[in-house]
C-alpha positions in Angstrom: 165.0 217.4 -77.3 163.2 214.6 -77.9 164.5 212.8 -74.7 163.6 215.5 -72.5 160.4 215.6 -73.8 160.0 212.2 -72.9 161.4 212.4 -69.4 159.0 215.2 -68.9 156.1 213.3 -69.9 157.1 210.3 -67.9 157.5 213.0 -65.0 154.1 214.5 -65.3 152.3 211.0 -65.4 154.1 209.5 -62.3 153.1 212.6 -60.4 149.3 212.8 -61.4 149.0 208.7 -60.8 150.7 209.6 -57.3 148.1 212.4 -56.8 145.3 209.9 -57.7 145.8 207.2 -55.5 145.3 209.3 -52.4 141.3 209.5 -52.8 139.3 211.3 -50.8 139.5 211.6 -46.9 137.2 209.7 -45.3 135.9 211.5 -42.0 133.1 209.1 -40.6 135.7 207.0 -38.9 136.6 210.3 -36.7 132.7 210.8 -35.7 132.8 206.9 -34.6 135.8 207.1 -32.3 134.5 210.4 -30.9 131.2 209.1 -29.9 132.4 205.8 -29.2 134.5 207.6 -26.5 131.6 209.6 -25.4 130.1 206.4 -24.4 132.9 205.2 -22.0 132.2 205.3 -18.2 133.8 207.8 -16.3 136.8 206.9 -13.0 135.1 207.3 -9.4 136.6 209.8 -7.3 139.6 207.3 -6.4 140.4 207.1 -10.2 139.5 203.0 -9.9 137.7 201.4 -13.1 136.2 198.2 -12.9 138.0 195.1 -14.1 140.1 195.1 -17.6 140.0 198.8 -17.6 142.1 201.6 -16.9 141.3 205.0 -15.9 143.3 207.8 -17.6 142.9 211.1 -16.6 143.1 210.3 -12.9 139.7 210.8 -10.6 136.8 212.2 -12.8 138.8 210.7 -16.2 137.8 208.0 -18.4 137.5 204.7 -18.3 138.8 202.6 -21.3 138.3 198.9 -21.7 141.9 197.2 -22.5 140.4 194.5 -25.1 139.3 198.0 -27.2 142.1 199.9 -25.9 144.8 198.4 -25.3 147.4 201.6 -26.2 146.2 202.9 -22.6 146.2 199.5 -21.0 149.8 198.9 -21.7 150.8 203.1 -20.2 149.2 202.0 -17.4 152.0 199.3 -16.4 
């Protein structure tokens, strides 16, 4: 009994220092992406960025720089 007492204890502590190591979320970093995208240009009606960008979304889409972007850079060829 007093082993699985033990083992119980031992469960239980692993499991709350597992809980505490998450710490809270932190949700600024999703404001700064959204309004750092609402400050990209937006395609011309051909879908063309200028240079080192790419325009996803086709015509009327946005433009992303590749050196801050470069997940849609590398779609793109």
């Amino acid at each position: 009994m007093k082993m699985s007492w033990i083992r119980g204890m031992g469960l239980l502590v692993a499991t709350l220092g597992l809980a505490a190591c998450g710490g809270p979320i932190e949700e600024d970093s999703v404001t700064d992406v959204a309004s750092t995208e609402q400050a990209l240009r937006m395609c011309d009606s051909q879908g063309r960025c200028a240079t080192n960008e790419v325009c996803v979304g086709g015509p009327g889409g946005t433009c992303y720089p590749c050196n801050r972007y470069p997940q849609y850079c590398d779609l793109a060829r």
